[in-house]
TINU-297573 format. One record per residue (C-alpha): residue in three letters; chain; x, y, z. Coordinates in nm, 2 decimals, m for minus. Layout:
% residues N
+------+------+--------+--------+--------+
: code : unit :     c1 :     c2 :     c3 :
+------+------+--------+--------+--------+
:  ALA :    A :      X :      Y :      Z :
...
+------+------+--------+--------+--------+
END
This chain:
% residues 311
+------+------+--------+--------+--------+
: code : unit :     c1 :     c2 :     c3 :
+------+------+--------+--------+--------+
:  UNK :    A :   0.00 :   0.00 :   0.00 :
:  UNK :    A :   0.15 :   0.35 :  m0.10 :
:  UNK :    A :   0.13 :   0.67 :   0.10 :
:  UNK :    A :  m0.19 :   0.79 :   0.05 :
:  UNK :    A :  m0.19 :   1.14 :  m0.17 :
:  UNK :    A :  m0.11 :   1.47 :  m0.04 :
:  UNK :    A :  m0.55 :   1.57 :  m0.10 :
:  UNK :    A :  m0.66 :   1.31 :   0.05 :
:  UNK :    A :  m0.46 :   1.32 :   0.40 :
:  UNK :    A :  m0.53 :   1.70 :   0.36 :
:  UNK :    A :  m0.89 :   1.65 :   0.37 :
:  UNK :    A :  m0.89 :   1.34 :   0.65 :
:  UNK :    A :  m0.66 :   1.59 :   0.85 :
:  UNK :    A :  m0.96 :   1.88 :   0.81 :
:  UNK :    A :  m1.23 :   1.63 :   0.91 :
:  UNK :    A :  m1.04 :   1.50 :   1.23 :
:  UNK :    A :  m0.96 :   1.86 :   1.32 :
:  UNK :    A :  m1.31 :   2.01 :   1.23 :
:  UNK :    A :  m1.46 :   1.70 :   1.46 :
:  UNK :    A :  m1.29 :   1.78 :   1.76 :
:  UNK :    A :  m1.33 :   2.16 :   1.74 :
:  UNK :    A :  m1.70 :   2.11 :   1.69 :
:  UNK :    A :  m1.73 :   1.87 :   1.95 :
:  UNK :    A :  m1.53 :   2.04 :   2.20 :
:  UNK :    A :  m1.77 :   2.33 :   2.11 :
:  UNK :    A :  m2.06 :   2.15 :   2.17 :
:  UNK :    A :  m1.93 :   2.01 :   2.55 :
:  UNK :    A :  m1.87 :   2.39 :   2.62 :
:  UNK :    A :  m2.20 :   2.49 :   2.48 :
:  UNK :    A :  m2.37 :   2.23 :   2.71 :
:  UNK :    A :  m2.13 :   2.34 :   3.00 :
:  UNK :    A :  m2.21 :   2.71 :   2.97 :
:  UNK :    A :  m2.61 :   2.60 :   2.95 :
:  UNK :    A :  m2.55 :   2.38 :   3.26 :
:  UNK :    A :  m2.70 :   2.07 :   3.10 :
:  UNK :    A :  m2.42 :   1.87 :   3.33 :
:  UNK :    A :  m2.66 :   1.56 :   3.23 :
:  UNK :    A :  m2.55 :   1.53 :   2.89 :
:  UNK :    A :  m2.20 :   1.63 :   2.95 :
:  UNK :    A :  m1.99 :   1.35 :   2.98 :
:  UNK :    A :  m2.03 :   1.16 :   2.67 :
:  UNK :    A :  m1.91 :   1.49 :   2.50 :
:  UNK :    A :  m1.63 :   1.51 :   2.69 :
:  UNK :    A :  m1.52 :   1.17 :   2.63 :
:  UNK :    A :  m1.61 :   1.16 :   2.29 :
:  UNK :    A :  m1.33 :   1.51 :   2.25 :
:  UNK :    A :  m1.07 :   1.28 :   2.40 :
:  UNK :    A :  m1.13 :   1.04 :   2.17 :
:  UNK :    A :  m1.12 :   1.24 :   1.85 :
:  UNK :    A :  m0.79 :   1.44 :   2.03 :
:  UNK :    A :  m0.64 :   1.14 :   2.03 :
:  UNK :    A :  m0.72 :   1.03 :   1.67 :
:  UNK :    A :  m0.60 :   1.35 :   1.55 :
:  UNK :    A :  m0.26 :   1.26 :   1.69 :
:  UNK :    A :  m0.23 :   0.94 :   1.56 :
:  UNK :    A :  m0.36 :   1.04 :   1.22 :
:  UNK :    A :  m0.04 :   1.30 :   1.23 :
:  UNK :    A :   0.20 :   0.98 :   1.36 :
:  UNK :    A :   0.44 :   0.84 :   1.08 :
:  UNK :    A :   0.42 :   0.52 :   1.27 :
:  UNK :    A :   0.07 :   0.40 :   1.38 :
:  UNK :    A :  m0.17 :   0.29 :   1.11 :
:  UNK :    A :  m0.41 :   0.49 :   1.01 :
:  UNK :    A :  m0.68 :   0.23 :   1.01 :
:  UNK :    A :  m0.68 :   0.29 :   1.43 :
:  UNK :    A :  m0.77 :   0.65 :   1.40 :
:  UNK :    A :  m1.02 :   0.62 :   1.13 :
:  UNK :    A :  m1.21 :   0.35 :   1.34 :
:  UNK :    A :  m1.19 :   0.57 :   1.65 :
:  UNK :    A :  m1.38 :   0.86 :   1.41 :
:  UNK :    A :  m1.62 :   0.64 :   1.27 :
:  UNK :    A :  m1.72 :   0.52 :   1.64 :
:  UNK :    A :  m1.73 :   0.88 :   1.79 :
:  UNK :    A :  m2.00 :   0.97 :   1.51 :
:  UNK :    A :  m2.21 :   0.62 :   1.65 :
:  UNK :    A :  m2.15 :   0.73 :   2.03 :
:  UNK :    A :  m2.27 :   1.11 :   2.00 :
:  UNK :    A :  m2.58 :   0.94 :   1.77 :
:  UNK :    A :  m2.69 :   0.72 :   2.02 :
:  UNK :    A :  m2.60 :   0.91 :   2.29 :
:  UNK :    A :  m2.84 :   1.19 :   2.14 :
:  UNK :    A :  m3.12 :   0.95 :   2.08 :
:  UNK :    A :  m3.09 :   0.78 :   2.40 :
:  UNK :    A :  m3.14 :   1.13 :   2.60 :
:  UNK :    A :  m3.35 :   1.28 :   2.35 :
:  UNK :    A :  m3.58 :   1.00 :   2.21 :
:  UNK :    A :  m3.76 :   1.28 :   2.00 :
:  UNK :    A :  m3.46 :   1.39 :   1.83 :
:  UNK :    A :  m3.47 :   1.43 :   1.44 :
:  UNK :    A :  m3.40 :   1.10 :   1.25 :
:  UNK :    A :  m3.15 :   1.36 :   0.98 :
:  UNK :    A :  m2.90 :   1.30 :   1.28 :
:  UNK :    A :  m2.87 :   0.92 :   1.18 :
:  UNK :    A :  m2.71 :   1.02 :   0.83 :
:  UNK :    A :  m2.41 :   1.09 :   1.04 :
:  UNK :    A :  m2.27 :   0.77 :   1.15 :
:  UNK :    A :  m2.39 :   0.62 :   0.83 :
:  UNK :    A :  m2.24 :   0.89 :   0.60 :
:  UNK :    A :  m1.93 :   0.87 :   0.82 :
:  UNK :    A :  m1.90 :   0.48 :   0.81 :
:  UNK :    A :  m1.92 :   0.48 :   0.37 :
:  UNK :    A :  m1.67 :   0.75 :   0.38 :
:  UNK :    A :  m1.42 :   0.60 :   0.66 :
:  UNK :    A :  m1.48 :   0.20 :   0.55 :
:  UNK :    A :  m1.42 :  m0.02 :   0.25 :
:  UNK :    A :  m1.74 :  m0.05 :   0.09 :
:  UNK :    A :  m1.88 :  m0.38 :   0.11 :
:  UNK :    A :  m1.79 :  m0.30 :   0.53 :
:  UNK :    A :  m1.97 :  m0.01 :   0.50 :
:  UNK :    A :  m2.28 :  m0.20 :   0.39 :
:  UNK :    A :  m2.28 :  m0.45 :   0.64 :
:  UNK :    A :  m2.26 :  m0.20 :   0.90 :
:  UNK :    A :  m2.55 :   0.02 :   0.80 :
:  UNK :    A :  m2.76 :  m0.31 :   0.75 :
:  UNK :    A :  m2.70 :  m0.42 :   1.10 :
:  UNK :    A :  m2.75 :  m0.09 :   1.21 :
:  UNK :    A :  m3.06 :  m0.03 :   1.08 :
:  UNK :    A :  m3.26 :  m0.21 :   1.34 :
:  UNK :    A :  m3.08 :  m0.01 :   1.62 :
:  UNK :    A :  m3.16 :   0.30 :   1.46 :
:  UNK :    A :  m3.52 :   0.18 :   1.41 :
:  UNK :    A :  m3.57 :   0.07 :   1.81 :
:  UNK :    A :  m3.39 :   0.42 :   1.92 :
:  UNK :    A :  m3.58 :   0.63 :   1.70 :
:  UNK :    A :  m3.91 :   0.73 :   1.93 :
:  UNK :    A :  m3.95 :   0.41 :   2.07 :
:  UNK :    A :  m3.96 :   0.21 :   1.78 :
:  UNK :    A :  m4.24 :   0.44 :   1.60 :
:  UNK :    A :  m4.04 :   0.54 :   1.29 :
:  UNK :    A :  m4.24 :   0.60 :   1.00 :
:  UNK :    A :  m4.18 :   0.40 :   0.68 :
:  UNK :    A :  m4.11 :   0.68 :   0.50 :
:  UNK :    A :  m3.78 :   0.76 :   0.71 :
:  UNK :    A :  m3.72 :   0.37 :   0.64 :
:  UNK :    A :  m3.74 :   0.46 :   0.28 :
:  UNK :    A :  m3.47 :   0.78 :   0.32 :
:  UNK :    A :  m3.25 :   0.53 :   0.49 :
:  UNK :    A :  m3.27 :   0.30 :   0.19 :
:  UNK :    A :  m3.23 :   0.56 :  m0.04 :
:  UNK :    A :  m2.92 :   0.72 :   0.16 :
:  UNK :    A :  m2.78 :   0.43 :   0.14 :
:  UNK :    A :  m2.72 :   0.34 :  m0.19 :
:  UNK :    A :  m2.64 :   0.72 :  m0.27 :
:  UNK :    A :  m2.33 :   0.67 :  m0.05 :
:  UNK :    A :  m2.27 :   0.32 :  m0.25 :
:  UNK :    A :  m2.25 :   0.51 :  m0.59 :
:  UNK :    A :  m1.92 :   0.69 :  m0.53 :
:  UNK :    A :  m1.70 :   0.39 :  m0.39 :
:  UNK :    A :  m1.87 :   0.16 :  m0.69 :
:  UNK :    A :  m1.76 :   0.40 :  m0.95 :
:  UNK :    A :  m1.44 :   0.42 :  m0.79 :
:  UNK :    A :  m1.37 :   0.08 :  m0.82 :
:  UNK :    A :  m1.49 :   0.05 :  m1.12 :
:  UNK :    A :  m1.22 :   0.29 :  m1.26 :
:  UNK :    A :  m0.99 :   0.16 :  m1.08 :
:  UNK :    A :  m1.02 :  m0.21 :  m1.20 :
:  UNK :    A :  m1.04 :  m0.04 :  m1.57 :
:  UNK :    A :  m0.73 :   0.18 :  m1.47 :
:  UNK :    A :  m0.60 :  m0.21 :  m1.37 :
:  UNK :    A :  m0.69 :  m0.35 :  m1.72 :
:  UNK :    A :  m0.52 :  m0.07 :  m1.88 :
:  UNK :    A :  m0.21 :   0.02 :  m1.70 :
:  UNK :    A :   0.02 :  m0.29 :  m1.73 :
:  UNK :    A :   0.27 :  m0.16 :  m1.41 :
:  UNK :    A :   0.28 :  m0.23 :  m1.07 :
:  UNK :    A :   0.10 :   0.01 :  m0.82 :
:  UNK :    A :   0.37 :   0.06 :  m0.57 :
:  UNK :    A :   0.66 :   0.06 :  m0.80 :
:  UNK :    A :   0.87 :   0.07 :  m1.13 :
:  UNK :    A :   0.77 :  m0.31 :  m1.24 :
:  UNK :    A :   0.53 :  m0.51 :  m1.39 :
:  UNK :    A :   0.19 :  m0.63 :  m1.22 :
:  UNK :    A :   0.15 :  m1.00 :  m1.22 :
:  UNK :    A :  m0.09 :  m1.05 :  m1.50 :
:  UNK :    A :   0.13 :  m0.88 :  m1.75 :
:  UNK :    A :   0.42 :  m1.03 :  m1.63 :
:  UNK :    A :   0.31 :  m1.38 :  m1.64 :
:  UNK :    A :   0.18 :  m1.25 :  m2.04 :
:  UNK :    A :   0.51 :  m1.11 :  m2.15 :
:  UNK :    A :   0.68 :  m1.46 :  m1.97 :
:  UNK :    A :   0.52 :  m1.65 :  m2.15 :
:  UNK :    A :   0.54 :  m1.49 :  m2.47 :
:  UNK :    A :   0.91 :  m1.53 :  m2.40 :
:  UNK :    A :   0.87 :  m1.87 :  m2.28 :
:  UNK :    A :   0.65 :  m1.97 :  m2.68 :
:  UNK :    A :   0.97 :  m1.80 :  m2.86 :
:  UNK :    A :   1.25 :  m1.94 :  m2.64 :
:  UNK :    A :   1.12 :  m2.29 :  m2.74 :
:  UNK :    A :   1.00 :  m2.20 :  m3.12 :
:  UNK :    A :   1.29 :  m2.05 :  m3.23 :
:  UNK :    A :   1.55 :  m2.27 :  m2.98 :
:  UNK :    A :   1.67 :  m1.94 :  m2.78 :
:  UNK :    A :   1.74 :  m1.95 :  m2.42 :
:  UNK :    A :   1.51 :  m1.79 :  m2.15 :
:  UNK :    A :   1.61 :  m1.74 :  m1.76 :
:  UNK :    A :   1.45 :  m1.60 :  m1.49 :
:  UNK :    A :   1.58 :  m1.43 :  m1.20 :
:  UNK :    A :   1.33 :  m1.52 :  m0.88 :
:  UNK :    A :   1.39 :  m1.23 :  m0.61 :
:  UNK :    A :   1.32 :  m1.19 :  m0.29 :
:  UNK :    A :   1.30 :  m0.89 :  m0.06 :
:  UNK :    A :   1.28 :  m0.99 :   0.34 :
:  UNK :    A :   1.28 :  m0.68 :   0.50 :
:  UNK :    A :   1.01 :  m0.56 :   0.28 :
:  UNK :    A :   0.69 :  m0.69 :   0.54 :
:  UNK :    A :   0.96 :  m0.60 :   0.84 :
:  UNK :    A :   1.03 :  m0.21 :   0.71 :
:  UNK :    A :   0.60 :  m0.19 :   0.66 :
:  UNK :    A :   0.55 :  m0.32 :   1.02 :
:  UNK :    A :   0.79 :  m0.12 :   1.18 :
:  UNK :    A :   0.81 :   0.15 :   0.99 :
:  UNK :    A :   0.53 :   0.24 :   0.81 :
:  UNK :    A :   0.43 :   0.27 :   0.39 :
:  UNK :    A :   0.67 :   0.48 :   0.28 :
:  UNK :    A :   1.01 :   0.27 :   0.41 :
:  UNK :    A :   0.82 :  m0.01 :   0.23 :
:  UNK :    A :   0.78 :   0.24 :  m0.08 :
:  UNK :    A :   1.17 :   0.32 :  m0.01 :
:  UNK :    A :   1.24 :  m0.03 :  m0.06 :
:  UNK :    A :   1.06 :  m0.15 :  m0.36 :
:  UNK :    A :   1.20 :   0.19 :  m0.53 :
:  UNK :    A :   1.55 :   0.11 :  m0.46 :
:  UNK :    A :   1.51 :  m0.27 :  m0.60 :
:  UNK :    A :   1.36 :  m0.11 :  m0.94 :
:  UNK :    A :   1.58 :   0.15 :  m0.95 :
:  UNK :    A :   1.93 :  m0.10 :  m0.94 :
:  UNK :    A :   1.77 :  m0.36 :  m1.15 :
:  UNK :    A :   1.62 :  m0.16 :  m1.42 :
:  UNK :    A :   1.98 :   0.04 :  m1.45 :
:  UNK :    A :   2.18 :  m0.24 :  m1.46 :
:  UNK :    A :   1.97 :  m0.50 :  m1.69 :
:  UNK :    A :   1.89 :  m0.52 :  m2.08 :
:  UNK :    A :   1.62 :  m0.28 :  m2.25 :
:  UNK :    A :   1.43 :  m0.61 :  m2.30 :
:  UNK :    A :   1.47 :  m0.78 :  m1.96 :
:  UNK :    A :   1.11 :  m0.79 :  m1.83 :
:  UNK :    A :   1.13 :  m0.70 :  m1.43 :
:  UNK :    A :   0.78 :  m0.77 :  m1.28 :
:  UNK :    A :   0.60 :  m0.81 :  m0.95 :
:  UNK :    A :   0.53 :  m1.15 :  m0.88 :
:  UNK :    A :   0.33 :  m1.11 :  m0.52 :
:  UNK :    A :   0.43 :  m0.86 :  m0.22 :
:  UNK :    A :   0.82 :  m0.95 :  m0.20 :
:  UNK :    A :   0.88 :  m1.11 :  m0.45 :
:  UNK :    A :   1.02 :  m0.99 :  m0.78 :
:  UNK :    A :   1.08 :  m1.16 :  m1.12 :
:  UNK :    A :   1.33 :  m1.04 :  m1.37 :
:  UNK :    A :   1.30 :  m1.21 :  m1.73 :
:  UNK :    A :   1.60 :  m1.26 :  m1.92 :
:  UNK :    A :   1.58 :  m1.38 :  m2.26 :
:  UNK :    A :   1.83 :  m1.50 :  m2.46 :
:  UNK :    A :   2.01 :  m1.59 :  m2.12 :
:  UNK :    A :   2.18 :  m1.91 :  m2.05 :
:  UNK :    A :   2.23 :  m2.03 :  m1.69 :
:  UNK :    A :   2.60 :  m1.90 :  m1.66 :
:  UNK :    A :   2.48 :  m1.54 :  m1.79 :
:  UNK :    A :   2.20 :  m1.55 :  m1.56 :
:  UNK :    A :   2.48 :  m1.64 :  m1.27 :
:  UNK :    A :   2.68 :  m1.37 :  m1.40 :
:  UNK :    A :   2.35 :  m1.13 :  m1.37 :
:  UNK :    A :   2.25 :  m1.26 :  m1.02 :
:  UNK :    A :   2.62 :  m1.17 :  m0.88 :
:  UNK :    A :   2.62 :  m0.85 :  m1.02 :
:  UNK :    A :   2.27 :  m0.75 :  m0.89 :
:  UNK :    A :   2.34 :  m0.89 :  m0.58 :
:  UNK :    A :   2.62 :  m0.66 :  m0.54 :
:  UNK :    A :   2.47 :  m0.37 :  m0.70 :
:  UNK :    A :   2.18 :  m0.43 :  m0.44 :
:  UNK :    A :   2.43 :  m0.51 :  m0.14 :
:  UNK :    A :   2.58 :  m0.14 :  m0.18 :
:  UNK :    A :   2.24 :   0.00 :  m0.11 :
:  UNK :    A :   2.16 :   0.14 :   0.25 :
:  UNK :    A :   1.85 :   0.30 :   0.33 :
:  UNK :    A :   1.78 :   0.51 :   0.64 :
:  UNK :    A :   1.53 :   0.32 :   0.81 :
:  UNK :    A :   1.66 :  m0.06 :   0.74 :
:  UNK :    A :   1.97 :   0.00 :   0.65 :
:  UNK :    A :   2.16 :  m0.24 :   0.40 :
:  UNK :    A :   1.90 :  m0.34 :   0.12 :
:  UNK :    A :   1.93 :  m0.73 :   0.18 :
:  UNK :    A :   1.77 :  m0.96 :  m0.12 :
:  UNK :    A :   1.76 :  m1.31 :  m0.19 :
:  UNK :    A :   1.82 :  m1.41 :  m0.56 :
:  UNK :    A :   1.80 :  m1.74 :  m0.74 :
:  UNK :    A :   1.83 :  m1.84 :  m1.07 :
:  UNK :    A :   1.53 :  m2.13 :  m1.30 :
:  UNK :    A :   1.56 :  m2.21 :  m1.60 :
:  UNK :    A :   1.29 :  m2.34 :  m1.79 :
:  UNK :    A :   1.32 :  m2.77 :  m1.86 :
:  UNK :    A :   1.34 :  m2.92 :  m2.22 :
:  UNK :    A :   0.98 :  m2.96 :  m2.31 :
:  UNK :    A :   0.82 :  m2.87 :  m2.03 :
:  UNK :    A :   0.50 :  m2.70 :  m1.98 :
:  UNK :    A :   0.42 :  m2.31 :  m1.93 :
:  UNK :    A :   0.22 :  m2.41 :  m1.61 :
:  UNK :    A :   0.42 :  m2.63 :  m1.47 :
:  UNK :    A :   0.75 :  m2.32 :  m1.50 :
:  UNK :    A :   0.57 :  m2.12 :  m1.32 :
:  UNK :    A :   0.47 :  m2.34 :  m1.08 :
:  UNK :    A :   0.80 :  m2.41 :  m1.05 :
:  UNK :    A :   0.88 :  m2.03 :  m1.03 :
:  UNK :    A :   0.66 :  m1.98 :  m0.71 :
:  UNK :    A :   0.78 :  m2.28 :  m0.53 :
:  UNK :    A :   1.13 :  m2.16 :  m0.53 :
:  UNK :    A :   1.01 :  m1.77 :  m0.45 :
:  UNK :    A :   0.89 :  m1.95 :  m0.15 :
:  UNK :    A :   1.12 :  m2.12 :  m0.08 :
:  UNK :    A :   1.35 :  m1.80 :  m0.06 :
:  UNK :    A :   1.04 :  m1.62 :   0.18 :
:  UNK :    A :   1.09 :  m1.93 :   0.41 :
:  UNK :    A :   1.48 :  m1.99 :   0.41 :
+------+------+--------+--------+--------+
END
């Protein structure tokens, strides 16, 4: 996963801010009014969004913590509200459920505003809502599913279209495994020799863990970087799952793939980073068999990437 763009953490930084000041505003409101009844929810609820403002800011924490702290402070001033006021406009439960499409993946999203439904339907004056505001509810929901849907719908066009990797300078997997095998028909039509270069990047789920997205980023750009430099217009680097690279070198017999793999290996050696330090890969060499299969190479192929992950 990549660091999320510069807009978007603007506009998550806006709501957490714009959530605590109006919430802090309304626990003084009541304070000044000397409703001390409905004052402590408030209050807690502004420690809560405090504290996911600061870990929204944190390089380190995920961000998934402070989102799910958000999206439960909008449920606890909600029910709050309904359970002192039972009378209280049914507009207020667009909150929670506007908050819980913009804050969740989608399909979560849905599930949650399903199950909620009932709740909202028991709270809401006793149980007496009218089937009309059952209908609004409906209908809000599935305006707040057009937006993710057609944002995953571009996306998975985007994906059909754009043959490269989203987190770096490679190939995504599909193309990869369409360009290998196109080398993989002409290697054994025309009697060249095809190699493949299985890599693999340990630190990589380490650096992520530790560190956060963008030592991960870091990582993967420094790997693309060295090996696209060093390698062949033609050689075909791709992304065969989350740390595991495959670099395609046609016309290669085993010795010159050798040759390749020492050189990359200290190429990629020399490489020190700031948060993990010396870039450490693990790089081994399969050659397609005499005869053999497409399927079964690449099965081959992802046995011995795991067996690197697991050595």
């Amino acid at each position: 996963m990549i660091d999320p763009p510069p807009l978007h953490r603007q506009l998550m930084t806006f709501a957490y801010t714009s959530s605590v000041i109006l919430v802090a505003g309304y626990t003084l409101w009541l304070y000044g009014m000397g409703n001390y009844r409905d004052l402590l929810v408030p209050m807690f609820v502004t420690l809560l969004l405090l504290a996911a403002l600061l870990m929204h800011h944190s390089q380190t924490l995920n961000t998934v913590i402070s989102r799910v702290i958000l999206l439960g402070s909008s449920y606890i001033i909600t029910l709050a509200a309904f359970y002192h006021h039972p009378s209280v406009s049914s507009l207020w439960i667009g909150l929670p459920t506007t908050a819980a499409f913009f804050l969740l993946p989608l399909s979560s999203a849905i599930i949650l505003a399903v199950f909620s439904a009932p709740l909202w339907w028991l709270l809401h004056s006793h149980g007496t809502a009218s089937p009309v505001e059952g209908v609004a509810y409906i209908a809000l929901m599935l305006l707040l599913t057009l937006p993710p849907w057609e944002h995953a719908r571009q996306r998975a066009l985007l994906r059909a279209t754009d043959p490269n990797d989203n987190d770096c300078d490679a190939y995504h997997i599909d193309t990869l495994k369409e360009r290998l095998h196109n080398e993989f028909q002409r290697a054994a039509m025309l009697n060249k020799r095809l190699a493949v270069l299985v890599m693999h990047l340990p630190q990589l789920d380490m650096a992520e863990e530790q560190f956060g997205s963008r030592a991960k980023t870091a990582l993967l750009g420094a790997l693309c970087n060295e090996v696209n430099s060093r390698c062949r217009d033609y050689d075909i680097l791709g992304r065969a799952n989350n740390s595991t690279f495959w670099l395609v070198l046609p016309d290669t017999s085993e010795s010159g793939a050798m040759l390749v793999r020492e050189r990359l290996q200290r190429a990629l050696s020399q490489c020190v980073l700031v948060e993990t330090g010396q870039l450490e890969t693990c790089i081994a060499v399969c050659l397609p068999c005499r005869n053999e299969r497409f399927e079964r190479y690449i099965n081959r192929l992802e046995a011995r990437a795991k067996a690197l992950s697991t050595a």
